[in-house]
N, CA, C and O of each residue as an XYZ file, in Angstrom:
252
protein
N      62.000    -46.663    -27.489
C      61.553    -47.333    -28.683
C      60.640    -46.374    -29.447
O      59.649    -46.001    -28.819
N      60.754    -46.037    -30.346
C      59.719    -45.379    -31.469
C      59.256    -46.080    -31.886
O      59.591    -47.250    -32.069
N      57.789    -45.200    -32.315
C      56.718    -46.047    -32.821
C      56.394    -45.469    -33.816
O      56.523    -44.296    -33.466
N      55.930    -45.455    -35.214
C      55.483    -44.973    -35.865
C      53.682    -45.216    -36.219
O      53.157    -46.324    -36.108
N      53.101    -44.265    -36.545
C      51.638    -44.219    -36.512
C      51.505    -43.270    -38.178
O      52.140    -42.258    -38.476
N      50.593    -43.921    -38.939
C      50.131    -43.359    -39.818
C      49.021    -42.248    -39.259
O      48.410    -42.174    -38.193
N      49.031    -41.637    -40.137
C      48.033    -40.196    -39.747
C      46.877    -40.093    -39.388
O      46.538    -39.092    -38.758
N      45.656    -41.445    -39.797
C      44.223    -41.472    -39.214
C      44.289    -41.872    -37.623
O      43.593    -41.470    -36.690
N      45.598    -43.000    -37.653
C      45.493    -43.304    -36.149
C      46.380    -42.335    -35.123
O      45.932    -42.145    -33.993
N      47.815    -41.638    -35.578
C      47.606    -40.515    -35.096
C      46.596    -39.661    -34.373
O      46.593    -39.421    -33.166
N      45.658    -39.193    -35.366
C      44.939    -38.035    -35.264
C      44.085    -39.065    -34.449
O      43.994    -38.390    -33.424
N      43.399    -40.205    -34.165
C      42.264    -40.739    -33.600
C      42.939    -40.860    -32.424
O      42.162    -40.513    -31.535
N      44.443    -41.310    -31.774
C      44.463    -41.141    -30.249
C      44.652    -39.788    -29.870
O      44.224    -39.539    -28.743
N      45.073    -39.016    -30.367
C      44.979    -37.244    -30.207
C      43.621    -37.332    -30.218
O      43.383    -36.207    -29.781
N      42.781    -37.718    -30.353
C      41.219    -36.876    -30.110
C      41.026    -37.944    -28.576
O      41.018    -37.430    -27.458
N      40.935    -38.902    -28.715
C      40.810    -39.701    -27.387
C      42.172    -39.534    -26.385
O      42.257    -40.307    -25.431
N      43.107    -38.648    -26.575
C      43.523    -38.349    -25.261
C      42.994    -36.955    -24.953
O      42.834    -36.461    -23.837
N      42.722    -36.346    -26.282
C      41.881    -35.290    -25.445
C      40.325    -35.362    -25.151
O      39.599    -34.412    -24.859
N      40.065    -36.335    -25.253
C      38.341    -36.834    -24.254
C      38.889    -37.184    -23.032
O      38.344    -36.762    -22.012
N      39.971    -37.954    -22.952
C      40.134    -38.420    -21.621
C      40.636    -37.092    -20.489
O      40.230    -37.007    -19.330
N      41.840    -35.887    -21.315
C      41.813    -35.142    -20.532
C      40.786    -34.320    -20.091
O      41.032    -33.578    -19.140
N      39.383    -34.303    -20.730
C      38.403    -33.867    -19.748
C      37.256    -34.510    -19.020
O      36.121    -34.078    -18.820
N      37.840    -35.686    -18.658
C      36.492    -36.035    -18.182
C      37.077    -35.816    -16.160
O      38.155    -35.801    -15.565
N      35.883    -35.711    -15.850
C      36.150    -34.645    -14.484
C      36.224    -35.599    -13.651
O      35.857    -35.428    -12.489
N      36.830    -37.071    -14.193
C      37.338    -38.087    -13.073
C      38.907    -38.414    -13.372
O      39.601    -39.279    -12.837
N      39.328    -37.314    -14.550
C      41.009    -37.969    -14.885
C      41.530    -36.947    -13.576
O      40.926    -35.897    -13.358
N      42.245    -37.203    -13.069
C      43.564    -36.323    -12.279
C      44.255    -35.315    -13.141
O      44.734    -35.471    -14.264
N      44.221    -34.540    -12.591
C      44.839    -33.205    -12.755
C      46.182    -33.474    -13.402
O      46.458    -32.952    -14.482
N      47.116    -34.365    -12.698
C      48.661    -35.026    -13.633
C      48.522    -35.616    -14.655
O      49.075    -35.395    -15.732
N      47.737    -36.445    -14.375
C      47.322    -37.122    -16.347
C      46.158    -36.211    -17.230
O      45.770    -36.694    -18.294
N      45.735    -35.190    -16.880
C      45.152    -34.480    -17.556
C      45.971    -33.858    -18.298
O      45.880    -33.967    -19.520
N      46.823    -33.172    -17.781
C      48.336    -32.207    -18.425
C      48.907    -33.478    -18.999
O      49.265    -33.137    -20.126
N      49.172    -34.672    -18.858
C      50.293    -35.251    -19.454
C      49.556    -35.828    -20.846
O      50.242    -36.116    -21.827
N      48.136    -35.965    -20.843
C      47.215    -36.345    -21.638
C      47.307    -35.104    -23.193
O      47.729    -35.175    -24.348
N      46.661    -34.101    -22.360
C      47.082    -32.769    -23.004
C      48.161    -33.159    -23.796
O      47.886    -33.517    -24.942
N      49.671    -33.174    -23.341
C      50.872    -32.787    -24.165
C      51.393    -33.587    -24.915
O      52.086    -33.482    -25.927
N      50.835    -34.758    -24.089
C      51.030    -36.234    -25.544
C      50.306    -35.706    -26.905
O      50.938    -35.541    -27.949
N      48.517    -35.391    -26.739
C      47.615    -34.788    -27.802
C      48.438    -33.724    -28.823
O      48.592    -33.720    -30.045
N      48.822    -32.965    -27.919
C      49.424    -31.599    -28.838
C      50.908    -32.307    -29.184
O      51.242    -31.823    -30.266
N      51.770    -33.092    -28.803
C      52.997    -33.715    -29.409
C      52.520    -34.295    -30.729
O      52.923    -33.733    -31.748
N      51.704    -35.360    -30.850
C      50.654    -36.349    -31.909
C      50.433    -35.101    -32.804
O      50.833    -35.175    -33.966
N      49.828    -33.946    -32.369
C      49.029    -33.320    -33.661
C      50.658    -32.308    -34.163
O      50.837    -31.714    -35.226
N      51.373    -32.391    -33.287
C      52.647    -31.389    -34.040
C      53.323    -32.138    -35.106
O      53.693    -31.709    -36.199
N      53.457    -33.642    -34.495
C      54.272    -34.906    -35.520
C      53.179    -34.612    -36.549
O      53.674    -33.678    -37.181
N      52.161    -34.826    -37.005
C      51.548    -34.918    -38.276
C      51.446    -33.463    -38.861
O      51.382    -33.184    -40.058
N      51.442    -32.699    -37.940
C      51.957    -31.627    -39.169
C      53.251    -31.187    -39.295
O      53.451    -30.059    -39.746
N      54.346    -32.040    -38.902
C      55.427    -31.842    -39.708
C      56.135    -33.161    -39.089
O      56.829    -33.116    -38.073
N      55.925    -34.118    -39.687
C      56.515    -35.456    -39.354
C      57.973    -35.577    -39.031
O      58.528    -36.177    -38.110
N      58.688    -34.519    -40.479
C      60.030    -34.725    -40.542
C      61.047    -34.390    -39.201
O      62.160    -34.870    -38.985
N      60.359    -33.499    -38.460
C      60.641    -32.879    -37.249
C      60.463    -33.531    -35.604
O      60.816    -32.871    -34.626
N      59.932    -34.760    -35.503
C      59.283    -35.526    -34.728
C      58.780    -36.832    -35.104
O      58.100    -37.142    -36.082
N      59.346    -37.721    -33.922
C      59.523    -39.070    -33.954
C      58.193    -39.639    -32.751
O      58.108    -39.310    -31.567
N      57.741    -40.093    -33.129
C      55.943    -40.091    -31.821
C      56.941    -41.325    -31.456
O      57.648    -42.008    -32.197
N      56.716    -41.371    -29.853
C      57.386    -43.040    -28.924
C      58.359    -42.320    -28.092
O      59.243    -42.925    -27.486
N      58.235    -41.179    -28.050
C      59.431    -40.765    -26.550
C      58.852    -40.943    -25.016
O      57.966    -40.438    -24.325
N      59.406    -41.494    -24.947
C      59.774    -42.281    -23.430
C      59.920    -43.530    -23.776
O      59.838    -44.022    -24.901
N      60.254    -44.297    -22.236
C      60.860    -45.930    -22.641
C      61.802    -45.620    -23.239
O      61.532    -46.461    -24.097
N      62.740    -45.160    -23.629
C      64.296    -45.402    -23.912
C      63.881    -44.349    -25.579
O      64.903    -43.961    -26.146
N      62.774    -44.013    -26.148
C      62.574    -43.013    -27.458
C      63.488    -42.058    -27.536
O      64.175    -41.773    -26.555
N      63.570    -41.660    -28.291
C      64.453    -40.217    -28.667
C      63.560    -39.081    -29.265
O      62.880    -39.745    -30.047
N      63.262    -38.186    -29.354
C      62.854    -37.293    -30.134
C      64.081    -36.266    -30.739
O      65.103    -35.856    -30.190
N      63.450    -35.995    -32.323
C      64.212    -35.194    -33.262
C      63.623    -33.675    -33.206
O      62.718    -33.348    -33.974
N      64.108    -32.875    -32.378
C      63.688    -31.530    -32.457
C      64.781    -30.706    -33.050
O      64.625    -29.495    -33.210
């Protein structure tokens, strides 16, 4: 399922998944998976047309 997110809330869970990947009680697996969600979020808003935010659960992404 895709989700679409306008750009303030975008950019506001990209900053709160990257607080969560450092706090020195997340796990090492959701730290990285935290990470790459963050950097997926900030790639979709700078070029939307290229990326669909909601992959997994059955999502697709447009690369």
């Amino acid at each position: 399922m895709a989700v679409e997110l306008d750009e303030g809330t975008a950019l506001r869970i990209a900053e709160l998944l990257d607080l969560f990947s450092e706090l020195p009680s997340t796990p090492p697996v959701l730290t990285e998976e935290a990470r790459l969600h963050a950097a997926n979020l900030m790639e979709a808003i700078d070029d939307p047309r290229s990326h669909q935010v909601g992959r997994g659960h059955g999502g697709q992404s447009r690369h």
